[in-house]
py3Dmol code that shows the C-alpha trace and the ligand (Angstrom):
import py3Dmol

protein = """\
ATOM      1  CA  UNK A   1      46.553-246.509 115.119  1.00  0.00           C
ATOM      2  CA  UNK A   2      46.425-250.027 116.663  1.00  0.00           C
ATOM      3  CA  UNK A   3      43.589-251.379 114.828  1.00  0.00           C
ATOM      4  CA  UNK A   4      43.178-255.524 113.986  1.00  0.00           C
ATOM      5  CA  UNK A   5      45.603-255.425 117.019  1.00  0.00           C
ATOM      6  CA  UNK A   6      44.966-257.823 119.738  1.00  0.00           C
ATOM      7  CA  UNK A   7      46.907-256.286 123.209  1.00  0.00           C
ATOM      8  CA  UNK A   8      47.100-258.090 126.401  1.00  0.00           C
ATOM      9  CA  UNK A   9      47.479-255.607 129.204  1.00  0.00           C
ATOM     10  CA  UNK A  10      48.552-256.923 132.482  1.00  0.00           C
ATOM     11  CA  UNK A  11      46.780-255.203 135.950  1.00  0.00           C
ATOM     12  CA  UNK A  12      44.224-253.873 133.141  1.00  0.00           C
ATOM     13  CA  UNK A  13      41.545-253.373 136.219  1.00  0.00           C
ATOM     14  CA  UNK A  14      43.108-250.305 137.262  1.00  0.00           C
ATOM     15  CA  UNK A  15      45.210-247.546 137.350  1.00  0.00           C
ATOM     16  CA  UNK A  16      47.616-246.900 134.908  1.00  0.00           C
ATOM     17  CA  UNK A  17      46.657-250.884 132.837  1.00  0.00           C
ATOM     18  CA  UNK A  18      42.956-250.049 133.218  1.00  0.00           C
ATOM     19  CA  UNK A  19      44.003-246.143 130.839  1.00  0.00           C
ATOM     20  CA  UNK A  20      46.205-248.202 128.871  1.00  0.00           C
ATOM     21  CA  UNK A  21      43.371-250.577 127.634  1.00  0.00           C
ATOM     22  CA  UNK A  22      41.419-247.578 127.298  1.00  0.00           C
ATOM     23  CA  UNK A  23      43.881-245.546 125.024  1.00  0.00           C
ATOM     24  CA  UNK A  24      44.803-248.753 122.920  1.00  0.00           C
ATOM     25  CA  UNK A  25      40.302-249.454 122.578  1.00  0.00           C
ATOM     26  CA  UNK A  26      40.628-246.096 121.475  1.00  0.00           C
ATOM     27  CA  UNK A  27      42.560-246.602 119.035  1.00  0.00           C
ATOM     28  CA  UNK A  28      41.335-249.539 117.700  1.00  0.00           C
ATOM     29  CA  UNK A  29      42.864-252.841 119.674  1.00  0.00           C
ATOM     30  CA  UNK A  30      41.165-255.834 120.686  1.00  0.00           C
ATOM     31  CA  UNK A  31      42.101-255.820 124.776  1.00  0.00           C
ATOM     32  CA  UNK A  32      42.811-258.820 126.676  1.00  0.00           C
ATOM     33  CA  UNK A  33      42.880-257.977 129.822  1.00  0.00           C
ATOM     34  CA  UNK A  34      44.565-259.192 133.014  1.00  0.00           C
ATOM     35  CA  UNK A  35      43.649-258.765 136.898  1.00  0.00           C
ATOM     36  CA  UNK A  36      44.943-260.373 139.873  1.00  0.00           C
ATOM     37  CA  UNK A  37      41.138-260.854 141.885  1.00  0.00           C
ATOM     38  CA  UNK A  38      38.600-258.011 141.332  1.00  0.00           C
ATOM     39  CA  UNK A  39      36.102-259.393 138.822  1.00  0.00           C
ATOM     40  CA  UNK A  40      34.017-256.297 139.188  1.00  0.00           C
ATOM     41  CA  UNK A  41      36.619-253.574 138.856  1.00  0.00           C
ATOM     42  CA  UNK A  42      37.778-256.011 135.566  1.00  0.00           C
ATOM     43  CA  UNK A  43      34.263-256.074 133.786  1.00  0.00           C
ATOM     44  CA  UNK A  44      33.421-252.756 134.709  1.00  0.00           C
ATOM     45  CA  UNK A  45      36.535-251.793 132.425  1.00  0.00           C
ATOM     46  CA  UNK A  46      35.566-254.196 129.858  1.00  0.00           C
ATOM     47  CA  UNK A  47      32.317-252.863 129.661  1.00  0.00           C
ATOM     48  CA  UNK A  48      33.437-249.336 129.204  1.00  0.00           C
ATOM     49  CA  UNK A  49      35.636-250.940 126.063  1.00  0.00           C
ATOM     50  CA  UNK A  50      32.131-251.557 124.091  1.00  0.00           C
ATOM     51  CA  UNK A  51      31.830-248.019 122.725  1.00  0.00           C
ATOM     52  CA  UNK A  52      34.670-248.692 120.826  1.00  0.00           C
ATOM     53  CA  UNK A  53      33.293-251.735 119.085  1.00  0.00           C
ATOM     54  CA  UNK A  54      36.293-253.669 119.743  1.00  0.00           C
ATOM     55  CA  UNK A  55      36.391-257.196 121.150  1.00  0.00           C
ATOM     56  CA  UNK A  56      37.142-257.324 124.713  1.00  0.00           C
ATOM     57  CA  UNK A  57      37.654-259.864 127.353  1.00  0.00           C
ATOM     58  CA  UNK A  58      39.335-260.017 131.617  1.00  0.00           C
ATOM     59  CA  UNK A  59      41.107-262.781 132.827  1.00  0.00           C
ATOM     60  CA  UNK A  60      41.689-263.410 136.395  1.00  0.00           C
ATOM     61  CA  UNK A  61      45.293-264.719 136.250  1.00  0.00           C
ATOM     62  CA  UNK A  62      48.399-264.457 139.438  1.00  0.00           C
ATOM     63  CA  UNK A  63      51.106-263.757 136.602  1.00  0.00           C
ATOM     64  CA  UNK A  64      53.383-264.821 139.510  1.00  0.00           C
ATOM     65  CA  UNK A  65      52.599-268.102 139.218  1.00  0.00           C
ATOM     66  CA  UNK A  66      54.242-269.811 135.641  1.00  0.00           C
ATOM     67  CA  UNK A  67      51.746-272.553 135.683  1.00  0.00           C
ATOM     68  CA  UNK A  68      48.463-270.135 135.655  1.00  0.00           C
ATOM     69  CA  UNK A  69      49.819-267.640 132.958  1.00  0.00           C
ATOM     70  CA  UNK A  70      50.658-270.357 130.682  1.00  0.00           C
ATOM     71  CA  UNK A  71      47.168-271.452 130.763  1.00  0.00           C
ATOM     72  CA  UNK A  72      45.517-268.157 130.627  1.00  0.00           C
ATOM     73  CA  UNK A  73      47.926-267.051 127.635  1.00  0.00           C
ATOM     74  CA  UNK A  74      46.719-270.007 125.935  1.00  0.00           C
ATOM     75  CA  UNK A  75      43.027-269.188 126.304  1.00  0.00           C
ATOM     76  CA  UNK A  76      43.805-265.682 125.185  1.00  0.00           C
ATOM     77  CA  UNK A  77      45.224-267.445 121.943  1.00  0.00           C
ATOM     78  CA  UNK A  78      41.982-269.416 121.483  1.00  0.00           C
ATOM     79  CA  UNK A  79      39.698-266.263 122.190  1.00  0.00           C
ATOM     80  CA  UNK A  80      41.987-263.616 120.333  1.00  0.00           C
ATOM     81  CA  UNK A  81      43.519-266.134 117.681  1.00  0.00           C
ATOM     82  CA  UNK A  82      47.031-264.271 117.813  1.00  0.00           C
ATOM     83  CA  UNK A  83      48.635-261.721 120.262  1.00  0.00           C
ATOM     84  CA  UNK A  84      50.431-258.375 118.827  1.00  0.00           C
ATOM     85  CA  UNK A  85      51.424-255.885 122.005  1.00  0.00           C
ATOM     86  CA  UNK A  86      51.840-257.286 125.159  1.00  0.00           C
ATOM     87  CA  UNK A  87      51.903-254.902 128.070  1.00  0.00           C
ATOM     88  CA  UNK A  88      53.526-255.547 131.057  1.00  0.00           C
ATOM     89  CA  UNK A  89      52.064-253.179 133.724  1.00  0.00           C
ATOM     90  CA  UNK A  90      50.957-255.294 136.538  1.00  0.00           C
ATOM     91  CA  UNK A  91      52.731-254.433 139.683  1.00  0.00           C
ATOM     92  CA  UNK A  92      53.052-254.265 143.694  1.00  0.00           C
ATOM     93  CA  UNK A  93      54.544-252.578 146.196  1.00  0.00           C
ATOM     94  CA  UNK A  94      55.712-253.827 150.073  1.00  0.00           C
ATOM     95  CA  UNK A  95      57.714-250.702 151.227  1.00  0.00           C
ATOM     96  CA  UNK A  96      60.341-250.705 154.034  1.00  0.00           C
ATOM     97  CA  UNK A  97      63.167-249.924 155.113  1.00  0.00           C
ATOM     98  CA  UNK A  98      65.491-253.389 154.892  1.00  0.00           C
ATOM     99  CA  UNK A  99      65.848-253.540 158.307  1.00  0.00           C
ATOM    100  CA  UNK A 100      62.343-254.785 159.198  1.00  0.00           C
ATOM    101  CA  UNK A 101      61.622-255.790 155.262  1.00  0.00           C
ATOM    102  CA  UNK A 102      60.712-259.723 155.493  1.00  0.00           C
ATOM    103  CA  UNK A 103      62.170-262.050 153.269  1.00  0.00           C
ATOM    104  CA  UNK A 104      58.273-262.421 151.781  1.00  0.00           C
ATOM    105  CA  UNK A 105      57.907-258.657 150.749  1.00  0.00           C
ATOM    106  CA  UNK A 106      61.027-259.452 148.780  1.00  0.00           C
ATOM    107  CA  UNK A 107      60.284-262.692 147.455  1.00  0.00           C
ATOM    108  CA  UNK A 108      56.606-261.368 146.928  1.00  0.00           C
ATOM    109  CA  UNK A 109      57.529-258.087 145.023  1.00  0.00           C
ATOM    110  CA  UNK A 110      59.665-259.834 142.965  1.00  0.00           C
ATOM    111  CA  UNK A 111      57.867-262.524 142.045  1.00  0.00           C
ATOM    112  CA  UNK A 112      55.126-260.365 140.481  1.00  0.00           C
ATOM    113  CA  UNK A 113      57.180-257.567 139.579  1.00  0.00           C
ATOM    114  CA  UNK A 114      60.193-259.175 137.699  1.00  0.00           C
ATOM    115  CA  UNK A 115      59.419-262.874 137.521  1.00  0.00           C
ATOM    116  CA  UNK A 116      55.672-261.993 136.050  1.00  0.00           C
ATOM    117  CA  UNK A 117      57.177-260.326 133.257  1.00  0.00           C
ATOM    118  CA  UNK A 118      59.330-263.176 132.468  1.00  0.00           C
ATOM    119  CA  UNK A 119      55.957-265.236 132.623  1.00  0.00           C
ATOM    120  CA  UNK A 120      54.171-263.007 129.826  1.00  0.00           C
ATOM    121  CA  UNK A 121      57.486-262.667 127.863  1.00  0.00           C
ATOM    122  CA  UNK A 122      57.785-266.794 127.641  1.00  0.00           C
ATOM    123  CA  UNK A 123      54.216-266.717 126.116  1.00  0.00           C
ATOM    124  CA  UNK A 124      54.311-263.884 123.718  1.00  0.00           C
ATOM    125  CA  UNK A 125      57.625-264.890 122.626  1.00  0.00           C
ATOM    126  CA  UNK A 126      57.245-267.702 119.998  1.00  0.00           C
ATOM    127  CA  UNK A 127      54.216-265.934 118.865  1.00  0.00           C
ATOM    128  CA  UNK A 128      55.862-262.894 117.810  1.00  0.00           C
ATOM    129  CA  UNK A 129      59.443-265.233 116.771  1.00  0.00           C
ATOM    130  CA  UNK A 130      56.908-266.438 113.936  1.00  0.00           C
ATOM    131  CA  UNK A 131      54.930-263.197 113.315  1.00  0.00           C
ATOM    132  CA  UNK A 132      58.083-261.644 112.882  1.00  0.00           C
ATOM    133  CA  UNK A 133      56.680-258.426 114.684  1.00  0.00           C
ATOM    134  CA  UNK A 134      55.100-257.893 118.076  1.00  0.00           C
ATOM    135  CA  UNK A 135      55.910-254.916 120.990  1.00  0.00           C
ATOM    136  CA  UNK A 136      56.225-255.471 124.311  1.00  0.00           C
ATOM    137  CA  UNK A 137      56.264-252.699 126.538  1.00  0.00           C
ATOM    138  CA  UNK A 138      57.090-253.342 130.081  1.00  0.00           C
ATOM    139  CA  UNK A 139      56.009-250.898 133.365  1.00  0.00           C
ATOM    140  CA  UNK A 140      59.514-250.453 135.181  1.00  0.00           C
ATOM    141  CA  UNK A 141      60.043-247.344 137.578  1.00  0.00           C
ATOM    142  CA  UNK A 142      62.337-244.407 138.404  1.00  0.00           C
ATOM    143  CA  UNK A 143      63.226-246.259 141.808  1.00  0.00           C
ATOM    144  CA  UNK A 144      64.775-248.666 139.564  1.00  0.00           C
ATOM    145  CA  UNK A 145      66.856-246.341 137.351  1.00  0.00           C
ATOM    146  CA  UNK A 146      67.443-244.334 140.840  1.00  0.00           C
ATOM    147  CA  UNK A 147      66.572-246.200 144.037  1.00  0.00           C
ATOM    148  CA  UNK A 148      64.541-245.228 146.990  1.00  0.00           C
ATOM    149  CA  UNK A 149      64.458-245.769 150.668  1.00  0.00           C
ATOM    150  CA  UNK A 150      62.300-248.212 151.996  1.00  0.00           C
ATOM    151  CA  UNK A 151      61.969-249.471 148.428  1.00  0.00           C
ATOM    152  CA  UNK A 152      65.016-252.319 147.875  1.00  0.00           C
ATOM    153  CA  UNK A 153      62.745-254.901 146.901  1.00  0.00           C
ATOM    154  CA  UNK A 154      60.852-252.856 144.555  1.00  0.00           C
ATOM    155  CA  UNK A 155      63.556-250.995 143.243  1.00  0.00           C
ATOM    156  CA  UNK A 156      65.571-254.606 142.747  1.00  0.00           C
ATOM    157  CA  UNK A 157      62.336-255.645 140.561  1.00  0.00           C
ATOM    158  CA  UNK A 158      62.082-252.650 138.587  1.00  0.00           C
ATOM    159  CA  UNK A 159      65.543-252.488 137.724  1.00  0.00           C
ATOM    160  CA  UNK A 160      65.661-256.060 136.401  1.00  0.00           C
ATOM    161  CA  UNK A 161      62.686-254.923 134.504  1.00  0.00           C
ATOM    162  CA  UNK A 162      65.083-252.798 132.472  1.00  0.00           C
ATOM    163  CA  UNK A 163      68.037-255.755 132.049  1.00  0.00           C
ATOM    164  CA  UNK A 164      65.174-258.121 131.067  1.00  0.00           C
ATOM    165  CA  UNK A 165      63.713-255.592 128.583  1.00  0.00           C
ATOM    166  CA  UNK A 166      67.020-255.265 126.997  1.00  0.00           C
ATOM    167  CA  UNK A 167      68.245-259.122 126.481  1.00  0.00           C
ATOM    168  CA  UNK A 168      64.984-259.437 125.292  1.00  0.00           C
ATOM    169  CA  UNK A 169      65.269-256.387 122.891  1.00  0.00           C
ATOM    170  CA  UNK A 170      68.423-257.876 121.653  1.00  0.00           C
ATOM    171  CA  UNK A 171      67.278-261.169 121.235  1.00  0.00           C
ATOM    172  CA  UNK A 172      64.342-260.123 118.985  1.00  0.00           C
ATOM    173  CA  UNK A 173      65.465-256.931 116.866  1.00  0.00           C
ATOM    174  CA  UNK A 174      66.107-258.969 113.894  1.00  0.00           C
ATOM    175  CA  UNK A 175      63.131-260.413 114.216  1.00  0.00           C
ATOM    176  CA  UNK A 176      60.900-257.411 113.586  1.00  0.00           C
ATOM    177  CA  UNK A 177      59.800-257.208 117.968  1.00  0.00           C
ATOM    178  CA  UNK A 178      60.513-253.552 119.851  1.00  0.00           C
ATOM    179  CA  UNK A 179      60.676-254.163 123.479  1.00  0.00           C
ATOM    180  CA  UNK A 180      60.849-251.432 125.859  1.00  0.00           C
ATOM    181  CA  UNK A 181      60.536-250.222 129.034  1.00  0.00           C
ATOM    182  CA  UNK A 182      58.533-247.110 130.414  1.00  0.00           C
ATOM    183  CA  UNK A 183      59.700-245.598 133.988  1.00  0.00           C
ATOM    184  CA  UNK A 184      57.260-243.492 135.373  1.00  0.00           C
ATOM    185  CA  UNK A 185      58.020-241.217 138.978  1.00  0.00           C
ATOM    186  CA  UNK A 186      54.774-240.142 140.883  1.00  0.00           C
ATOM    187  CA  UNK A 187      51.617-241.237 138.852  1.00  0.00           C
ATOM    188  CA  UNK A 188      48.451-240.380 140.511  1.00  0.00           C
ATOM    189  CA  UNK A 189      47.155-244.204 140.950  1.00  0.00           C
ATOM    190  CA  UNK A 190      45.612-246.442 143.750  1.00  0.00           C
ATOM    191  CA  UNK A 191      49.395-247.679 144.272  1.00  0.00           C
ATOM    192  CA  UNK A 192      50.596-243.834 145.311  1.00  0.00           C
ATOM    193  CA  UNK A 193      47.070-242.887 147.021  1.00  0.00           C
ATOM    194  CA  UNK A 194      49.106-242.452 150.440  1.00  0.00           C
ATOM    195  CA  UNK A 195      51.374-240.154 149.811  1.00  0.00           C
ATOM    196  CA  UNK A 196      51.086-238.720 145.971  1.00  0.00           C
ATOM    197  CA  UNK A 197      49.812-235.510 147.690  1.00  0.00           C
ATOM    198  CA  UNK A 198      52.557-235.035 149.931  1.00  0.00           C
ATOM    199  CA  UNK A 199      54.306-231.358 149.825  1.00  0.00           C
ATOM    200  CA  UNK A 200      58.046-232.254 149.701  1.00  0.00           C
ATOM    201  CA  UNK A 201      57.111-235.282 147.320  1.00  0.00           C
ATOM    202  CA  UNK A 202      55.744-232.894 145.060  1.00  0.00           C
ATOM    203  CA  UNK A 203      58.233-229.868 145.819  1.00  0.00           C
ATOM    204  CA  UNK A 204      61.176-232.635 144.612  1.00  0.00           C
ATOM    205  CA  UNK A 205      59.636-232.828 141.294  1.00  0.00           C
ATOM    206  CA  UNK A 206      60.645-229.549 138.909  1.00  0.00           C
ATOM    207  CA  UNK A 207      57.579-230.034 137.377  1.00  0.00           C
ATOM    208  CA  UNK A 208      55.694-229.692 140.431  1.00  0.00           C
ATOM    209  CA  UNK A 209      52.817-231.860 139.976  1.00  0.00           C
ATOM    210  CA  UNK A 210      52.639-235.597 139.792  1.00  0.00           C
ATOM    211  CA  UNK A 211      51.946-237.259 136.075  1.00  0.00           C
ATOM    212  CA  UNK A 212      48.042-238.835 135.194  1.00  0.00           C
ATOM    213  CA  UNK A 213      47.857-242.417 134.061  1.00  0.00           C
ATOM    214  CA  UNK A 214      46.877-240.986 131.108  1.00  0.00           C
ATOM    215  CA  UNK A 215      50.227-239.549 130.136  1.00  0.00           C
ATOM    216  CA  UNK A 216      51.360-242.912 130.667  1.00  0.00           C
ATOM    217  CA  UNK A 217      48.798-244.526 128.174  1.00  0.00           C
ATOM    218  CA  UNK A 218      49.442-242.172 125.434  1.00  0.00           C
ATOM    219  CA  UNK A 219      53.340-242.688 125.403  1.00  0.00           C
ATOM    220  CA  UNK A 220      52.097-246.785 125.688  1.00  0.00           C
ATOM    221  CA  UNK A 221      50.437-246.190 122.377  1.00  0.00           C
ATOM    222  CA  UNK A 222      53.392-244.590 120.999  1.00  0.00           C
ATOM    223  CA  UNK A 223      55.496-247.180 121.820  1.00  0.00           C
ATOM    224  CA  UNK A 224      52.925-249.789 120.878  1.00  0.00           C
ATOM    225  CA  UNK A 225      52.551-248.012 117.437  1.00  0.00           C
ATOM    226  CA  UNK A 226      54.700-248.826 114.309  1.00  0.00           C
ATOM    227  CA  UNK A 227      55.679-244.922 114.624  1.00  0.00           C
ATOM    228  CA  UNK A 228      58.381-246.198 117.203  1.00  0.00           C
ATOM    229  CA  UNK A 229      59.220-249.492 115.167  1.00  0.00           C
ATOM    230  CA  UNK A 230      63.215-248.333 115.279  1.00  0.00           C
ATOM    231  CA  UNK A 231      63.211-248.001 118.650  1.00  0.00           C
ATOM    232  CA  UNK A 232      63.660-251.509 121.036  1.00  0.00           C
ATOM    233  CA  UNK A 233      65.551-251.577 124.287  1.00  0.00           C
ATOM    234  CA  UNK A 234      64.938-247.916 125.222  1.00  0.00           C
ATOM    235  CA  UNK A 235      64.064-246.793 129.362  1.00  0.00           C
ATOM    236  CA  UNK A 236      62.002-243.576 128.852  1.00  0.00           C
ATOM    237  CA  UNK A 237      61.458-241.747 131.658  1.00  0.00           C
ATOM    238  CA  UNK A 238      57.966-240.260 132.459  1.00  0.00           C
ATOM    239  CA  UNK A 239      58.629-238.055 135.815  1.00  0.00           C
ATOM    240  CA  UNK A 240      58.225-234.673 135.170  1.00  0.00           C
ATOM    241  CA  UNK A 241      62.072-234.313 135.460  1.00  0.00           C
ATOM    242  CA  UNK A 242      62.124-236.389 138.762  1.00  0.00           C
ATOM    243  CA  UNK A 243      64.917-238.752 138.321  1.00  0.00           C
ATOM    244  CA  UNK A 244      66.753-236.276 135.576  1.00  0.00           C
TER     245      UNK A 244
END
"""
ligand_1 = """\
44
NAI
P 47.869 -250.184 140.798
O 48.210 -250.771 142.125
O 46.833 -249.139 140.734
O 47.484 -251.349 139.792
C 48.261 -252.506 139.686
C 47.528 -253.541 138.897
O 48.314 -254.741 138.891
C 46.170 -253.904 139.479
O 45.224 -253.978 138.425
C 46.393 -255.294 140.077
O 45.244 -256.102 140.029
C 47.475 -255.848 139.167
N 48.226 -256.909 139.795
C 48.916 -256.854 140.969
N 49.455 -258.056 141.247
C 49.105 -258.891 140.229
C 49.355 -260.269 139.956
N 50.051 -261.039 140.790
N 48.840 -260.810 138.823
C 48.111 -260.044 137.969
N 47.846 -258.737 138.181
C 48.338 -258.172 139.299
O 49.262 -249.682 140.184
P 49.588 -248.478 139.176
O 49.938 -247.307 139.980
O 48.532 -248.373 138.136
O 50.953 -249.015 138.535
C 51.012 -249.776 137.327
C 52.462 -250.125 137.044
O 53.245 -248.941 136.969
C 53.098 -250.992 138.137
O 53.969 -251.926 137.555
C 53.871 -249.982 138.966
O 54.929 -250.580 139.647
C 54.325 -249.037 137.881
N 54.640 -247.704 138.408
C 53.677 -246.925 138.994
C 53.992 -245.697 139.492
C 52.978 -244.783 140.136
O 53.365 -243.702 140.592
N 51.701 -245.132 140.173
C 55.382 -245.180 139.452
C 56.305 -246.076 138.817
C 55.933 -247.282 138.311
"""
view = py3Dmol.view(width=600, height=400)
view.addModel(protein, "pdb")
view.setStyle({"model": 0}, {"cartoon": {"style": "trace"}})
view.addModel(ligand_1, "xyz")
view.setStyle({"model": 1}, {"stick": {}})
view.zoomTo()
view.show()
């Protein structure tokens, strides 16, 4: 579905990125992958990428910082020679309640969160202006369509996720690009490890169970497949009914 595509996936070293890059080898991509600092998690994925005998390749870059992702973006270029998806999936979390949150846990969350996508966007964008064609798919959240306590700084970042996704949708629809946004609610993951098996968490769900990063990588591919070229600016909600 995605082959002689080259897709750089953002937080590719684990969790839902590290089944995305999996899904789109699957089918057939080239994966440049992003991780924020564990080399071994990061090869260990790229590794598992060679039984699909596509080409492969990590790259330790803080997509926080402007400076770094311009440079890594541009060794992807070399490397890959052109760029066709770019995933957006990279994110943190520093819950609490705003009484006690800092002014870094903001600053932090959305710096990664919201201004990292910006970062990749910048990159990817004069690439795919030319191309005329190119998806972007960006990782937002139910807390941002919804909000959630002890979440303001997260749920702040995830919800400019979605206004981000769609000025960008508009600006490049006539230009061939789809960008969207995915919004997932409980995803079994590192990130929800503390409290993903928690009864009333997963009584407020009517589908009573928590969603697998997999589910999340095959609607990805979907949206990263020209079977969803007509649709650009779109939230879809992966949540079992959560935030319905
Ligand atoms: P995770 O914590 O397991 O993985 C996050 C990835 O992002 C890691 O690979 C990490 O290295 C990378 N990362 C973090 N900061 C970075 C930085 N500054 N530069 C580059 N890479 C960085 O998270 P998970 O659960 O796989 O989530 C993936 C995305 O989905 C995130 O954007 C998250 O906010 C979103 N999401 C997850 C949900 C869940 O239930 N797991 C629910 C809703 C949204």
């Amino acid at each position: 579905m995605l082959k002689k595509k080259v897709a750089v996936i953002t937080g590719g070293s684990r969790g839902i990125g590290k089944e995305i890059c999996k899904k789109f080898a699957e089918n057939g991509a080239d994966i440049a992958l992003i991780y924020a600092g564990n080399v071994e998690k990061a090869e260990e994925v790229v590794s598992s990428l060679l039984q699909y005998k596509v080409k492969s390749k990590a790259y330790r870059c803080n997509i926080a910082d402007f400076e770094e992702t311009t440079k890594t973006f541009s060794q992807i270029l070399k490397d890959f020679l052109t760029i066709d998806i770019l995933v957006n999936n990279a994110g943190i979390t520093r819950d609490r309640l705003v009484l006690s949150l800092t002014e870094k846990d903001f600053n932090d969350v959305i710096d990664v969160n919201l201004k990292g996508v910006y970062h990749t966007i910048k990159q990817v964008y004069p690439v795919f202006m030319k191309k005329r064609s190119g998806k972007i798919i960006n990782l937002s959240s139910v807390s941002g369509l919804i909000g959630n306590p002890g979440q303001a700084n997260y749920s702040a970042s995830k919800a400019g996720v979605i206004g981000i996704t769609k000025s960008v949708a508009k600006e490049l629809a006539s230009r061939g690009v789809c960008c969207n946004a995915i919004a997932p609610g409980f995803i079994k993951t590192d990130m929800t490890e503390n409290f993903i098996n928690n009864k009333t968490i997963i009584e407020s769900i009517p589908a009573k169970r928590a969603g697998f990063p997999e589910e999340v990588a095959e609607l990805a591919l979907f949206l990263a497949s020209e079977k969803s070229n007509y649709i650009t600016g779109e939230v879809i909600r992966i949540d079992g009914g959560l935030a319905m």
